[in-house]
C-alpha positions as protocol buffer text, in pm:
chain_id: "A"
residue {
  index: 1
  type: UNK
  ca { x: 13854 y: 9468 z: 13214 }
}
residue {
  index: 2
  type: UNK
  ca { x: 13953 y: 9113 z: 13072 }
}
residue {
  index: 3
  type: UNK
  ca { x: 13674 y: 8976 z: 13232 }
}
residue {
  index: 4
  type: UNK
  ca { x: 13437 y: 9236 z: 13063 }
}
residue {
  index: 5
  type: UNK
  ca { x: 13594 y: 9203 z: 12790 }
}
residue {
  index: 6
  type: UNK
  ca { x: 13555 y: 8786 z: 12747 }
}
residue {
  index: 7
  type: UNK
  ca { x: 13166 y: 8812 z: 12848 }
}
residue {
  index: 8
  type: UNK
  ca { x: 13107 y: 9092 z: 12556 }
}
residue {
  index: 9
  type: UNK
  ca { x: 13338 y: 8847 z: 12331 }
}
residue {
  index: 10
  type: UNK
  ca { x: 13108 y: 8589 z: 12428 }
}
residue {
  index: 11
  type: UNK
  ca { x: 12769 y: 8758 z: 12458 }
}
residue {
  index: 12
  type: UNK
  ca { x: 12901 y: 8862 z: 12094 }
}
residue {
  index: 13
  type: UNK
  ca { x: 12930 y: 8478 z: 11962 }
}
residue {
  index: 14
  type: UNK
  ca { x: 12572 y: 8392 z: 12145 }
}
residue {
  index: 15
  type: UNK
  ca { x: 12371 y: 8673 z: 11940 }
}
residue {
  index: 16
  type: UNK
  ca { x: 12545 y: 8548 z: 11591 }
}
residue {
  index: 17
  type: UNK
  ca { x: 12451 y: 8193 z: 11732 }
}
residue {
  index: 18
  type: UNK
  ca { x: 12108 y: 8323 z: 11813 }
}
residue {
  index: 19
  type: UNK
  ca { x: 12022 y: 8500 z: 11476 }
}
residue {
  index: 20
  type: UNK
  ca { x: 12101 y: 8268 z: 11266 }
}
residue {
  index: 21
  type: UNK
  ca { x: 11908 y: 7976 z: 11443 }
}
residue {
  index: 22
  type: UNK
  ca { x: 11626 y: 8228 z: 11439 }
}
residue {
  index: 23
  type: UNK
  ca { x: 11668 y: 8301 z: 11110 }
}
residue {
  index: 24
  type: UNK
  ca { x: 11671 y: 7896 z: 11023 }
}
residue {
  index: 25
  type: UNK
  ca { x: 11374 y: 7812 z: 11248 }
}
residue {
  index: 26
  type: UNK
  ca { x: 11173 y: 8114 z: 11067 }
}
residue {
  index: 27
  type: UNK
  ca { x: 11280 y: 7983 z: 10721 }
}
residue {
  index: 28
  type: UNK
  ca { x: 11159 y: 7632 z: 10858 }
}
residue {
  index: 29
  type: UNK
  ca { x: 10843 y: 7778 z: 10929 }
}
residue {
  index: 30
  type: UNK
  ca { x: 10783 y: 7952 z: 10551 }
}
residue {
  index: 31
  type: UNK
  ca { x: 10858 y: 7636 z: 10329 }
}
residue {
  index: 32
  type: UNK
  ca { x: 10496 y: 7701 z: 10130 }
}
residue {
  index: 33
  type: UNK
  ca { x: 10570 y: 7880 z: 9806 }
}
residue {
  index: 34
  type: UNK
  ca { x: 10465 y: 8215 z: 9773 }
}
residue {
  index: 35
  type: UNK
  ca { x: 10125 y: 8246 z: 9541 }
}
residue {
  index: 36
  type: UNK
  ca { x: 9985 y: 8553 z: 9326 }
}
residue {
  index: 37
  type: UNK
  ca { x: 9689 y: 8544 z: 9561 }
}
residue {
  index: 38
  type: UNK
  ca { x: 9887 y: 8633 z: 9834 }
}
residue {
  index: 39
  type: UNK
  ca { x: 10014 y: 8961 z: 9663 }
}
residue {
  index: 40
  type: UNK
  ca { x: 9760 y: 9292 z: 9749 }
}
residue {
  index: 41
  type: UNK
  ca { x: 9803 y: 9613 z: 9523 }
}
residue {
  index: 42
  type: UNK
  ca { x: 9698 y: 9847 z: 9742 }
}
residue {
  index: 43
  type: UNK
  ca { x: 9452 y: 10128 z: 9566 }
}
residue {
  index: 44
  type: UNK
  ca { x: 9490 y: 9962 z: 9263 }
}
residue {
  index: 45
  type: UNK
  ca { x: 9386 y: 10187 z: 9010 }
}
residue {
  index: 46
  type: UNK
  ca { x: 9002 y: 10087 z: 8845 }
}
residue {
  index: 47
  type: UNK
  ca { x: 9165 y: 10121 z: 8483 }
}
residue {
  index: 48
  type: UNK
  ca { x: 9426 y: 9847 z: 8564 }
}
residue {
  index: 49
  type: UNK
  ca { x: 9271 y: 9529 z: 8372 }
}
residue {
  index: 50
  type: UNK
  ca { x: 9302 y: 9194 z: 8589 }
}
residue {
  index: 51
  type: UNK
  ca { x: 9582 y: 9049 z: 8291 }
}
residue {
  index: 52
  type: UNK
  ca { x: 9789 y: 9341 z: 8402 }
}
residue {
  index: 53
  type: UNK
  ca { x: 9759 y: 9282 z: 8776 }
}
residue {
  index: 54
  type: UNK
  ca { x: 9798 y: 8888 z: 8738 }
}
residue {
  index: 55
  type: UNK
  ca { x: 10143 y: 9028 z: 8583 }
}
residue {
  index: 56
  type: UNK
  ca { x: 10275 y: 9222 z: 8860 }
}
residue {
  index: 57
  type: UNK
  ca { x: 10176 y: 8966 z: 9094 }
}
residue {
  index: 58
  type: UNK
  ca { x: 10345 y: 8704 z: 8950 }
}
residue {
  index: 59
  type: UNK
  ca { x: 10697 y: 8914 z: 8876 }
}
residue {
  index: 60
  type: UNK
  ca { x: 10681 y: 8971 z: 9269 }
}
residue {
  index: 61
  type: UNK
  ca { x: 10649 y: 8603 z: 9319 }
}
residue {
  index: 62
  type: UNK
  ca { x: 10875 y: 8506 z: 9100 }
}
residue {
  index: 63
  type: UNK
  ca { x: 11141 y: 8735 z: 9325 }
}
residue {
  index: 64
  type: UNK
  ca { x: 11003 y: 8748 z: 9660 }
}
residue {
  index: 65
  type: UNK
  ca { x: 11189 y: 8515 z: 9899 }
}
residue {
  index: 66
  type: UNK
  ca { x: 10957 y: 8272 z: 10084 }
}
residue {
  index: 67
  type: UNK
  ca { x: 11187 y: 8407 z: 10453 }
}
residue {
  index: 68
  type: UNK
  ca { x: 11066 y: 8689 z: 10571 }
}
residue {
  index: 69
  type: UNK
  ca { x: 11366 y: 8722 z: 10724 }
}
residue {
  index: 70
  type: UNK
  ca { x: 11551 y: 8784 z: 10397 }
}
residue {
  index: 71
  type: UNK
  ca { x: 11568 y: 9108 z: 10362 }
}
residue {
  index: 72
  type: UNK
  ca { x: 11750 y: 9135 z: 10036 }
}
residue {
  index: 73
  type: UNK
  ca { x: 11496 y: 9004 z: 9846 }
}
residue {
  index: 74
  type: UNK
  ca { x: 11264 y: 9265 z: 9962 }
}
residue {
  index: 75
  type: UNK
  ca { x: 11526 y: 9550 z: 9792 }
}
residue {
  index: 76
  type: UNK
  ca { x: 11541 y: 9355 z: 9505 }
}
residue {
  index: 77
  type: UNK
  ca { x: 11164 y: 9336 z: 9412 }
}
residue {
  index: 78
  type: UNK
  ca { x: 11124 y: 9664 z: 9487 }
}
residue {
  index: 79
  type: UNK
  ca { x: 11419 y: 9727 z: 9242 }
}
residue {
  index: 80
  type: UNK
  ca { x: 11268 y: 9524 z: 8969 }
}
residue {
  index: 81
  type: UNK
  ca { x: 10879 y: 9671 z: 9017 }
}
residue {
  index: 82
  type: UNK
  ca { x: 11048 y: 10022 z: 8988 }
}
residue {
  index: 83
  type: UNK
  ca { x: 11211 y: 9924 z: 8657 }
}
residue {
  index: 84
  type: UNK
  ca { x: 10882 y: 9802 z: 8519 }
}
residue {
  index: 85
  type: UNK
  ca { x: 10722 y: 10032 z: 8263 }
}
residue {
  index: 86
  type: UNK
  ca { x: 10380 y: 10020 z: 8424 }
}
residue {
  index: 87
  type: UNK
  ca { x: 10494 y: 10114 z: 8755 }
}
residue {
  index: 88
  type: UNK
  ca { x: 10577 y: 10476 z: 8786 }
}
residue {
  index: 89
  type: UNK
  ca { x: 10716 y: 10500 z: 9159 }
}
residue {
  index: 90
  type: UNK
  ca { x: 10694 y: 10261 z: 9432 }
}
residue {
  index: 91
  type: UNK
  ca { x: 10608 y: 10342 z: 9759 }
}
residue {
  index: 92
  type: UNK
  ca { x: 10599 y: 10078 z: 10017 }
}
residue {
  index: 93
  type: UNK
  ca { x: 10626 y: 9685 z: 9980 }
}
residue {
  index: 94
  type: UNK
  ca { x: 10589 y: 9489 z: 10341 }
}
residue {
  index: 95
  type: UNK
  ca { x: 10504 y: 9118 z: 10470 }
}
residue {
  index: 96
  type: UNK
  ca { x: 10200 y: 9088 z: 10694 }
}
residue {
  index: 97
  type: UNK
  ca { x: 10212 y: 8841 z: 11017 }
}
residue {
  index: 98
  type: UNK
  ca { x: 9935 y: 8628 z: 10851 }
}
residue {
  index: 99
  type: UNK
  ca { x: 10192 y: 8609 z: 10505 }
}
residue {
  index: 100
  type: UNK
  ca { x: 10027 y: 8860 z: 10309 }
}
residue {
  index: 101
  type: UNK
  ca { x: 10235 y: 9090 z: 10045 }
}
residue {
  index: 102
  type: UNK
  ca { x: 10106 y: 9437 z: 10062 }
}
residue {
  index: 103
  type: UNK
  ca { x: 10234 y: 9661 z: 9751 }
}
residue {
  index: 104
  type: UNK
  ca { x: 10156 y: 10058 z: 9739 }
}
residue {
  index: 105
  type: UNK
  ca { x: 10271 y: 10170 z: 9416 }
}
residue {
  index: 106
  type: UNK
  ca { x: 10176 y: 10437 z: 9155 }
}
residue {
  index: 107
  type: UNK
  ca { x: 10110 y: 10304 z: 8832 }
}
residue {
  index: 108
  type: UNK
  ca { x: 10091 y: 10479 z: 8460 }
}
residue {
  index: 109
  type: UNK
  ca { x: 9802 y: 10500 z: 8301 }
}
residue {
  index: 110
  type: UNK
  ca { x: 9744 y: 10445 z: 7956 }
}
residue {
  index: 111
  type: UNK
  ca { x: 9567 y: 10765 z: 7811 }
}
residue {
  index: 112
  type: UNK
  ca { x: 9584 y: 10719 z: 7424 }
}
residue {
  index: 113
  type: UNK
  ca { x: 9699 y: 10481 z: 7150 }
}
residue {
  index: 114
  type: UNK
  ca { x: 9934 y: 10557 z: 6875 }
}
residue {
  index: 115
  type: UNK
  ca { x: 9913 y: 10368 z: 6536 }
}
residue {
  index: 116
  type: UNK
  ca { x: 10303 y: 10362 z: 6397 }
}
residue {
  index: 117
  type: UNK
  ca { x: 10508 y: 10083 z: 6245 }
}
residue {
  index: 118
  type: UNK
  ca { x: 10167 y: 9882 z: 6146 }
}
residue {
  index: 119
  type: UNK
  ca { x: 10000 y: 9843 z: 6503 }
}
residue {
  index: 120
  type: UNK
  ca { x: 9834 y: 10023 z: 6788 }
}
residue {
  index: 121
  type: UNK
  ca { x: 10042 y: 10144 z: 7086 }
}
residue {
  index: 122
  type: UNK
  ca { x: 9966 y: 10229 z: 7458 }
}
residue {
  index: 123
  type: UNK
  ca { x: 10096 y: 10608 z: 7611 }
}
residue {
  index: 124
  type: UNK
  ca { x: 10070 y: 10766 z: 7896 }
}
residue {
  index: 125
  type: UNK
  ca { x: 9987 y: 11138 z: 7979 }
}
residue {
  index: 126
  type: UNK
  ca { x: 10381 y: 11191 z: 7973 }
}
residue {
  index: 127
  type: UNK
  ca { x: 10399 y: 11027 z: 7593 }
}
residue {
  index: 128
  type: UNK
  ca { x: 10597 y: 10738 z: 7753 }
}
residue {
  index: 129
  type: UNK
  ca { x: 10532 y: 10427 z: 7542 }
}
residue {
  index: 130
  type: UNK
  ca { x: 10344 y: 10148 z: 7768 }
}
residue {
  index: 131
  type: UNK
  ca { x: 10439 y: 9782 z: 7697 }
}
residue {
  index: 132
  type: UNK
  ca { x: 10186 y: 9588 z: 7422 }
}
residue {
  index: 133
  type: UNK
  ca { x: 10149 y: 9587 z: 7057 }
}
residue {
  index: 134
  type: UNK
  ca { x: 9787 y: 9572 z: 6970 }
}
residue {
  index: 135
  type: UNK
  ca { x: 9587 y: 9530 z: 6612 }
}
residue {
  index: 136
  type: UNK
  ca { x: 9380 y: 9709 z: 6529 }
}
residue {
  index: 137
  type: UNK
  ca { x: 9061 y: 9474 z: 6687 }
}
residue {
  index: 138
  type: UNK
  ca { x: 9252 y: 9506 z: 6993 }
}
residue {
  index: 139
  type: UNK
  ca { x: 9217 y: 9905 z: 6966 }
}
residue {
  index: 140
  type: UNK
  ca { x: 8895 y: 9941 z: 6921 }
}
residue {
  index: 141
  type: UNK
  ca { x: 8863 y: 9736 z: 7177 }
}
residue {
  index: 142
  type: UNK
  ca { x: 9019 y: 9876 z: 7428 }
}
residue {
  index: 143
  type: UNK
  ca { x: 8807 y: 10223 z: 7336 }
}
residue {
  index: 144
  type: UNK
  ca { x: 9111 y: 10476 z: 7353 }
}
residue {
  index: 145
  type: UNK
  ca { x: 9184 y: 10845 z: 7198 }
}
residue {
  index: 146
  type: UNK
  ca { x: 9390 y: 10735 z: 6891 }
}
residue {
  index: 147
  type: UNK
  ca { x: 9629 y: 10955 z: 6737 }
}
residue {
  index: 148
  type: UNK
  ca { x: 9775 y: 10878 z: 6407 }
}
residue {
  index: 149
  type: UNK
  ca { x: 9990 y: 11041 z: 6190 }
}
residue {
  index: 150
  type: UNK
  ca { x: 10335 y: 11064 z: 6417 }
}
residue {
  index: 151
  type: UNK
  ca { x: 10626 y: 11045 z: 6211 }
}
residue {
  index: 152
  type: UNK
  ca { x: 10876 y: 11012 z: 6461 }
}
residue {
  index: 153
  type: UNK
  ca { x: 11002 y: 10682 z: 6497 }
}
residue {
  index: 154
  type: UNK
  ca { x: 10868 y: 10423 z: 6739 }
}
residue {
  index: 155
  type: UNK
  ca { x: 11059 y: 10461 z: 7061 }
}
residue {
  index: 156
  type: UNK
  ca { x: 11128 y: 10138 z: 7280 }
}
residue {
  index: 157
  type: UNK
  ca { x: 10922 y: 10048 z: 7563 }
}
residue {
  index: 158
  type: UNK
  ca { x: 10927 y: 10296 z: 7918 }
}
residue {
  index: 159
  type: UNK
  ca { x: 11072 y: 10511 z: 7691 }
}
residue {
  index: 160
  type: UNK
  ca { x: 10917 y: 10895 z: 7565 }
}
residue {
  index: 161
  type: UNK
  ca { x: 10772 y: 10900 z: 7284 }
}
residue {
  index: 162
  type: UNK
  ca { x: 10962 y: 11291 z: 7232 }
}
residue {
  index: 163
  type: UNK
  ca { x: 10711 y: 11432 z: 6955 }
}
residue {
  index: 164
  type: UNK
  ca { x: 10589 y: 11752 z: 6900 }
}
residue {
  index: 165
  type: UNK
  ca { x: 10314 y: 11620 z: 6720 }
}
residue {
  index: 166
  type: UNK
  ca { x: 10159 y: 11345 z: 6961 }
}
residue {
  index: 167
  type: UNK
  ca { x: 10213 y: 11557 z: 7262 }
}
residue {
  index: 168
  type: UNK
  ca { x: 9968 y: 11799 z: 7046 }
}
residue {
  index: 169
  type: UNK
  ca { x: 9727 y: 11518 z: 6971 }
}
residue {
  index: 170
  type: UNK
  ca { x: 9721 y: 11426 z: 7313 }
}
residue {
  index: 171
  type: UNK
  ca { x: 9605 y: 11772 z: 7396 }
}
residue {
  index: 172
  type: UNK
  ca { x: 9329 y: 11771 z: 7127 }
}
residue {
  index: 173
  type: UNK
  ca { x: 9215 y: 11448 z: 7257 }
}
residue {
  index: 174
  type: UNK
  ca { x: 9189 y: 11572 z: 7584 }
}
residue {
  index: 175
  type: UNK
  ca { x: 9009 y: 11872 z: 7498 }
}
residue {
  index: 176
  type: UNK
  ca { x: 8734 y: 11682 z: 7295 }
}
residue {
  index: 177
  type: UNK
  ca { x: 8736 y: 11381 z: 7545 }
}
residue {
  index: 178
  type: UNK
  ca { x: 8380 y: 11377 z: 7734 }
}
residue {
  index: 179
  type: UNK
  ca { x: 8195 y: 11552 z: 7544 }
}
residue {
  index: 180
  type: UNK
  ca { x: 7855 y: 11436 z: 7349 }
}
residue {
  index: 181
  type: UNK
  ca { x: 7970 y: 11396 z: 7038 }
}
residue {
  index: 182
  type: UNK
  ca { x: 8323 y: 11204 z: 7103 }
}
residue {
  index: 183
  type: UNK
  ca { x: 8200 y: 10908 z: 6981 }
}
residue {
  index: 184
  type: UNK
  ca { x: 8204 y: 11049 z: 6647 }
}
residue {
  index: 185
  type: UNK
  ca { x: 8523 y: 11087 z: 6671 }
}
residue {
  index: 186
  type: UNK
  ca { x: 8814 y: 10801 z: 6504 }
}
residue {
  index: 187
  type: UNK
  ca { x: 9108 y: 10916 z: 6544 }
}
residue {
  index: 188
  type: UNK
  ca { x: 9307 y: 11248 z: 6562 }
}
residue {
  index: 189
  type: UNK
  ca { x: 9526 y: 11278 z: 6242 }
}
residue {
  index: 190
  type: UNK
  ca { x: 9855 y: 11512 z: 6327 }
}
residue {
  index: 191
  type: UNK
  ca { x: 10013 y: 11471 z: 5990 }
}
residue {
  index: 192
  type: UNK
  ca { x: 9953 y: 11764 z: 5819 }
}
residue {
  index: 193
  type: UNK
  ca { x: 10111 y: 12060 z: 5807 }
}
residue {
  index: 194
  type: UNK
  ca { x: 10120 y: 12403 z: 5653 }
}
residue {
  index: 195
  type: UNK
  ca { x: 10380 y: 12609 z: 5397 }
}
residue {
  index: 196
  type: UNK
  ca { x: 10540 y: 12724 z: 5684 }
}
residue {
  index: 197
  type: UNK
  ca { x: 10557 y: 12365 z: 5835 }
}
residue {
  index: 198
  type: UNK
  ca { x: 10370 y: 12421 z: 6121 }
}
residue {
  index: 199
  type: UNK
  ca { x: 10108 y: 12185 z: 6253 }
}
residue {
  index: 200
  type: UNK
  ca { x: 9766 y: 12150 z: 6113 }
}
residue {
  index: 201
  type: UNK
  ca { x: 9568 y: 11918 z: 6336 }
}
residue {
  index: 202
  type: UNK
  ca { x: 9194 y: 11765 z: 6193 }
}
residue {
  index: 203
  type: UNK
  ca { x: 8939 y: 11526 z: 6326 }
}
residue {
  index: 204
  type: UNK
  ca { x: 8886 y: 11214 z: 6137 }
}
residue {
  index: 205
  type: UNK
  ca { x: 8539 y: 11100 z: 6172 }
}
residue {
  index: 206
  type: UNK
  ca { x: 8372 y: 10686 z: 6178 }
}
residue {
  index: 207
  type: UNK
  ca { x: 8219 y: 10835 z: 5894 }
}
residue {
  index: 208
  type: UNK
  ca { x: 8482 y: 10968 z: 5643 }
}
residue {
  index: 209
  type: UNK
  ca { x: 8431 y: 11339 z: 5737 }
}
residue {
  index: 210
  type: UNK
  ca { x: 8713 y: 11546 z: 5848 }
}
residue {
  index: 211
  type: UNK
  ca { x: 8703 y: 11848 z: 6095 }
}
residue {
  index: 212
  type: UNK
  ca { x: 9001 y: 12060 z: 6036 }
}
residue {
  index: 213
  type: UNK
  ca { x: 9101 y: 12223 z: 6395 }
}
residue {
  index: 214
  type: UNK
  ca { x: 9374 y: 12433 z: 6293 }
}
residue {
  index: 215
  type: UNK
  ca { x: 9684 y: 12486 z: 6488 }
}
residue {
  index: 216
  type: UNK
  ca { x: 9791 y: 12280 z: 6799 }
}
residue {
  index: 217
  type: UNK
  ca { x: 9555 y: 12348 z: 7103 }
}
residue {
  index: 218
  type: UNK
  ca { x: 9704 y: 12705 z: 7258 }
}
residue {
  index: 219
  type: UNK
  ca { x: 9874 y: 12810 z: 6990 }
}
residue {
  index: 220
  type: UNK
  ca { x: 9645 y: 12909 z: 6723 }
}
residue {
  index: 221
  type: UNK
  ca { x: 9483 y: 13252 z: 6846 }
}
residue {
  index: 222
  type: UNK
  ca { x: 9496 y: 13536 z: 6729 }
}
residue {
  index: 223
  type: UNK
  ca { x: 9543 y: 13413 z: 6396 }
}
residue {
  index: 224
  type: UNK
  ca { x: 9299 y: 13102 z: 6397 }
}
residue {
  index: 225
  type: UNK
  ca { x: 8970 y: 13112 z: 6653 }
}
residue {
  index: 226
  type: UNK
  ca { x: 9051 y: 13053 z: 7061 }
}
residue {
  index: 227
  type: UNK
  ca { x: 8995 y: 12693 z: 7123 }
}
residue {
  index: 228
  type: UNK
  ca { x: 8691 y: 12765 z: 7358 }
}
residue {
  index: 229
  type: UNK
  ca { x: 8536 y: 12881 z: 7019 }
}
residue {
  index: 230
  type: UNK
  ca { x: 8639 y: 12583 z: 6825 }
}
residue {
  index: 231
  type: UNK
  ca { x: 8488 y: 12358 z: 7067 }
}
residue {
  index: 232
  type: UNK
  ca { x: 8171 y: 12580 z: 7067 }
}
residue {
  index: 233
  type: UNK
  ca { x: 8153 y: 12542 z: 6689 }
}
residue {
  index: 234
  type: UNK
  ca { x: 8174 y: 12165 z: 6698 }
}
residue {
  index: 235
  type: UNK
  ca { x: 7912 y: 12171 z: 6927 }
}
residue {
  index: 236
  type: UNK
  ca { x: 7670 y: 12370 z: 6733 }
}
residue {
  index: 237
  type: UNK
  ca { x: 7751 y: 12133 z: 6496 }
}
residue {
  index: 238
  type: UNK
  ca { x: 7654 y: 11845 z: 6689 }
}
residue {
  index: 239
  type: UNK
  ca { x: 7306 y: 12000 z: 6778 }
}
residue {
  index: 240
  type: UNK
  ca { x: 7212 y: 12149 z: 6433 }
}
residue {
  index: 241
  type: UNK
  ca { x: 7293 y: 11839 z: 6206 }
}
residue {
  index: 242
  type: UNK
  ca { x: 7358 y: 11551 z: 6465 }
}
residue {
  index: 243
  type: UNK
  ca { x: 7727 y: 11530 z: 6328 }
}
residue {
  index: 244
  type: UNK
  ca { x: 8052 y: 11740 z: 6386 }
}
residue {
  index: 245
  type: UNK
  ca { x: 8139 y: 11632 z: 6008 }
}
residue {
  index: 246
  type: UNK
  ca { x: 7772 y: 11773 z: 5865 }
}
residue {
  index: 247
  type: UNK
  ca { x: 7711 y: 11429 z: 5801 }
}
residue {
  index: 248
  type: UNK
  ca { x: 8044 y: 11308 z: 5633 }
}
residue {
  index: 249
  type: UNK
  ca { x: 8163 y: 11638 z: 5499 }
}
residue {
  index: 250
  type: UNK
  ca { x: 8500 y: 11803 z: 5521 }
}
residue {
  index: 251
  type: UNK
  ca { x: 8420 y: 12143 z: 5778 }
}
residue {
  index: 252
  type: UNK
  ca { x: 8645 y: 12393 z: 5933 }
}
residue {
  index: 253
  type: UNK
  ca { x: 8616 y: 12514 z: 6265 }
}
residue {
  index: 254
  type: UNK
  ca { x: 8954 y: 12740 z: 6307 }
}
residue {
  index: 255
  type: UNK
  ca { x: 8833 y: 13009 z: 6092 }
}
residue {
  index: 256
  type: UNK
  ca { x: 8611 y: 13270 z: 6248 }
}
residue {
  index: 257
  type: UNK
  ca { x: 8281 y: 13133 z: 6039 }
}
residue {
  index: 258
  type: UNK
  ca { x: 8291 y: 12779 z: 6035 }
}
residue {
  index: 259
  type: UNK
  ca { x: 8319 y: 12672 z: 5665 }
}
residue {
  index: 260
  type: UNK
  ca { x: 8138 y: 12329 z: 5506 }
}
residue {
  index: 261
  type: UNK
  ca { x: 8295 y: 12172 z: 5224 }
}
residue {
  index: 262
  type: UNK
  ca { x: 8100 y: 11950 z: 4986 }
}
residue {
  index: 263
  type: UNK
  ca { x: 8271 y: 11622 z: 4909 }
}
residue {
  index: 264
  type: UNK
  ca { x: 8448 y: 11627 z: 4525 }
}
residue {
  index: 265
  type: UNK
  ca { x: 8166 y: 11411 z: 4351 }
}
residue {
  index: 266
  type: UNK
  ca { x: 7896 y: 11648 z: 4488 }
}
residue {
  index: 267
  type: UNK
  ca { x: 8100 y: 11976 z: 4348 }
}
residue {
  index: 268
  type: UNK
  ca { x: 8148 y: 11794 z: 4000 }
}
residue {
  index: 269
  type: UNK
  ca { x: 7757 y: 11723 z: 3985 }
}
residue {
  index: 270
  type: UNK
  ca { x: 7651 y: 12096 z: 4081 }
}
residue {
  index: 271
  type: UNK
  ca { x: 7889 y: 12212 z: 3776 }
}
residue {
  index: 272
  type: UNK
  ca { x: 7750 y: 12032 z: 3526 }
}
């Protein structure tokens, strides 16, 4: 038993002995410093601009140990890519035989801009602020829904933006996304309301014009039109004058018969 227990003792000491020379010679082996090009986002998502993946890269870099054998540092990036606003859940992050850095990941995708406290800001489709602080160049640009008119204050970055309001105009803009005549379209105003305080929601067009939608998509009926008939009055719109606004006017689509408005100047002129 002494005996067996002296060569387990020993074959004990040999292993240690063994793994950590095997763990020196592979670290021997690795002395070339890691570089971005070297990093593979798996299925990286087509809207994800090559700034943003030059950014990830690097942060894995920066924290990946050149051992593979150091498992640690594996944890540790996977730690710090969870924590980054842009990534929403990671899935997998390995080492190849040939030194490759394979990341599977599922990143947040910005949906709609924001303007509050004087510049342009990135959401996703859960109202969770993404990281950037664009002008208003940069906006246009980067050819977003934008919603303006959110009163809440500006949350911090990763963070949900928790408004009543934008989650509404996120909605709108979803609804009126794709369709022939979004172009028209410059931002989605949520800051009016009613008597009663409850949203009013318009359409704010490149050319002055406003189209006043009414309640919050899903909430207006029976009261205001269905939204299926709002969008089906925007589009008759669109094919009988070319423009949702009737050509810079203010027009109301929530009512059961759409209503035009003639600017102030033009009412003044047809009294006198």
């Amino acid at each position: 038993m002494l005996a067996c227990l002296g060569l387990m003792t020993l074959g004990g000491l040999g292993w240690q002995f063994t793994q950590k020379s095997l763990v020196a010679y592979v670290a021997r082996q690795h002395t070339e410093p890691l570089n971005s090009q070297q990093v593979q986002l798996i299925d990286m998502p087509t809207w994800m601009s090559p700034l943003l993946q030059a950014q990830l890269q690097s942060l894995i870099v920066r924290e990946l140990a050149l051992s593979p054998m150091n498992g640690s540092s594996l944890e540790s990036t996977v730690d710090l890519l969870a924590a980054n606003p842009w990534v929403e859940q990671v899935h997998r992050l390995s080492r190849t035989s040939d030194g490759q850095i394979w990341v599977a990941a599922t990143y947040r995708e910005p949906v709609a801009m924001v303007r509050s406290a004087g510049a342009y800001h990135l959401i996703d489709n859960h109202c969770r602020r993404l990281p950037g602080r664009y002008s208003q160049k940069q906006m246009i640009q980067v050819g977003l829904p934008l919603i303006e008119g959110v009163g809440e204050k500006l949350p911090g970055v990763g963070e949900i933006w928790r408004s009543d309001s934008l989650q509404s105009g996120l909605s709108l803009a979803h609804l009126v996304d794709h369709q022939p005549y979004t172009d028209q379209i410059r931002a989605i105003d949520v800051s009016q309301r009613d008597r009663r305080g409850r949203l009013r929601m318009q359409l704010v067009t490149h050319r002055g014009g406003q189209v006043r939608w009414g309640r919050a998509p899903g909430r207006g009926y029976p009261i205001e039109s269905t939204d299926e008939v709002k969008l089906q009055s925007l589009q008759s719109l669109f094919e009988r004058c070319g423009q949702i606004d009737a050509g810079g006017k203010k027009v109301d689509v929530f009512s059961k018969t759409v209503l035009i408005h003639q600017p102030v100047q033009v009412q003044t002129a047809l009294a006198r």
